[in-house]
N, C-alpha and C positions, 0 to 999 in steps of 0.2 A: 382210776383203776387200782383195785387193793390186789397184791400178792402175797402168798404164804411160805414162797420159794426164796431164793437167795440170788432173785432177779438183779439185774447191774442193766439193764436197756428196757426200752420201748419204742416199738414201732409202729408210728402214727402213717396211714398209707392213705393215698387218695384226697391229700387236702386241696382244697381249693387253694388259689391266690387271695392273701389276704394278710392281714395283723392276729399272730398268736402269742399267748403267753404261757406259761407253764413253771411250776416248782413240783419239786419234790419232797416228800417227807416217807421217813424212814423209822419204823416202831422196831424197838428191840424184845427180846423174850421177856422182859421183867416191864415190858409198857414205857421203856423211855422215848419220846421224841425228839427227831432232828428237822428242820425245816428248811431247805436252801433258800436263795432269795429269789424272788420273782423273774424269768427270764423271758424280754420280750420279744419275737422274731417276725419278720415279714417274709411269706412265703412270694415268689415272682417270679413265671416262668416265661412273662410277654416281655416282649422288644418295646423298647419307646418310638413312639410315633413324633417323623421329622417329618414338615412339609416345605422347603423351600417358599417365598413369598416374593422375594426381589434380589436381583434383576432377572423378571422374562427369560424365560429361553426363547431363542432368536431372537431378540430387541436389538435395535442399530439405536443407540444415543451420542447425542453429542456434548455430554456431559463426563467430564474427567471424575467429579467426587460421585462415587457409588456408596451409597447403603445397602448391605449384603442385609437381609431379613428371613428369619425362617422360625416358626412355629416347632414347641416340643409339647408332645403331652406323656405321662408316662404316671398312671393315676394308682397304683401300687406302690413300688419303693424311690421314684421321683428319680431324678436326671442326675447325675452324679457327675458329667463334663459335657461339653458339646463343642466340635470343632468343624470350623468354616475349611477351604482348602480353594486355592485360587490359583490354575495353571495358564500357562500362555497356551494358550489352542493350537497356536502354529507349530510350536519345536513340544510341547506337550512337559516344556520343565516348571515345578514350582515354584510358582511365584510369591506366595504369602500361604501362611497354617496359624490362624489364629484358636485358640483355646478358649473357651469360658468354663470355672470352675462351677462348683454349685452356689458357694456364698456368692458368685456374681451376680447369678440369675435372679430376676425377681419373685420367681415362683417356680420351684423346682417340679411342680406336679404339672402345669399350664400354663407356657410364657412364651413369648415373644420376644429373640434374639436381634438386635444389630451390632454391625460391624461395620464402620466408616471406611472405608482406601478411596484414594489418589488414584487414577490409573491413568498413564499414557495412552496413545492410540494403538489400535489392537484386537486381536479375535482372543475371548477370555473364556473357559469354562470351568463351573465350580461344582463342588458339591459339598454337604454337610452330613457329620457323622453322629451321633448319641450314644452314651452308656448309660444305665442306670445304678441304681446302687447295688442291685443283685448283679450285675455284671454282663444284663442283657444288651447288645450290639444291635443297630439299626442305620444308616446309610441312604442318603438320596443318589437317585443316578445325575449323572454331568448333566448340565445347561450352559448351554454357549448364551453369549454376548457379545456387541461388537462396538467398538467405541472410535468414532474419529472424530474430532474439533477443528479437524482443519478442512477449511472449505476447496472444492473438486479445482483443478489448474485446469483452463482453456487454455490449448495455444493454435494460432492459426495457421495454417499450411502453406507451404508457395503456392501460387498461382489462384492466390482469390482475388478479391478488391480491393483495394483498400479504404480508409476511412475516408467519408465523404465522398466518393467515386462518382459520378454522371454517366452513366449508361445509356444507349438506347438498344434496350432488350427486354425481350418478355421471360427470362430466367435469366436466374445465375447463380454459378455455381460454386458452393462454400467444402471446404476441406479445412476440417480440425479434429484437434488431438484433445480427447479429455481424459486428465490422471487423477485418480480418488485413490485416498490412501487404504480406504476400505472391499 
């Protein structure tokens, strides 16, 4: 766009999301030229796209180490951090907030996160957040999990049999206590 005014702006309106570039050159009344240097910008007005991947919402596991996994895509200005968040479901306090930078990630446009923990036995819910480099915001909702290792405690009541017993009956009758941690 050429002017003949003693313009200082331009206002480009309606661009799409994308990669632009732009200089300026500036002619004086005797024909001198100035030319800035190249300036390149990416327009991005969309959220990055998180999908959670593991662990299940509702899953009952009896495995302590979890691989948290969740998909980013964000195919304009690319993922600039992305954070796991890991509450105890019962008292609802934070239990872990891990962080990946963008140099973590293997592909800031289309990648696939994990995060290793340890967990005790327990009701877990998490969720995962994204920025991208324009400073677009995106969020999974909570997914619970349930984790116990320890196998359910029988105990038996008074007044059953006991082991080995000799009967002569067509029933009999058993009372017990089952305790699961979950």
């Amino acid at each position: 766009t050429t002017y003949s005014d003693n313009r200082t702006y331009e206002n480009f309106t309606g661009l799409a999301n994308g990669n632009y570039a732009y200089e300026v050159t500036a002619t004086d009344l005797v024909n001198q030229q100035n030319t800035t240097t190249r300036r390149n910008i990416t327009l991005d007005t969309v959220f990055p796209l998180v999908n959670q991947t593991s662990p299940s919402n509702g899953i009952y596991t009896n495995e302590s180490n979890i691989n948290f996994t969740w998909t980013l895509n964000d195919s304009t200005s690319g993922i600039q951090n992305t954070t796991v968040y890991l509450y105890n479901a019962t008292n609802g306090s934070l239990i872990n907030q891990t962080t990946k930078q963008s140099y973590e990630l293997s592909n800031i446009f289309n990648t696939l996160v994990g995060i290793p923990m340890t967990l005790i036995d327990g009701a877990y819910s998490w969720f995962v957040d994204a920025f991208d480099f324009a400073g677009n915001y995106n969020n999974t909702s909570n997914e619970t999990f349930y984790i116990s290792t320890s196998l359910p405690q029988i105990n038996f009541s008074s007044g059953i049999l006991v082991n080995f017993s000799n009967v002569s009956a067509t029933s009999i009758y058993v009372n017990l206590t089952i305790i699961d941690s979950t």
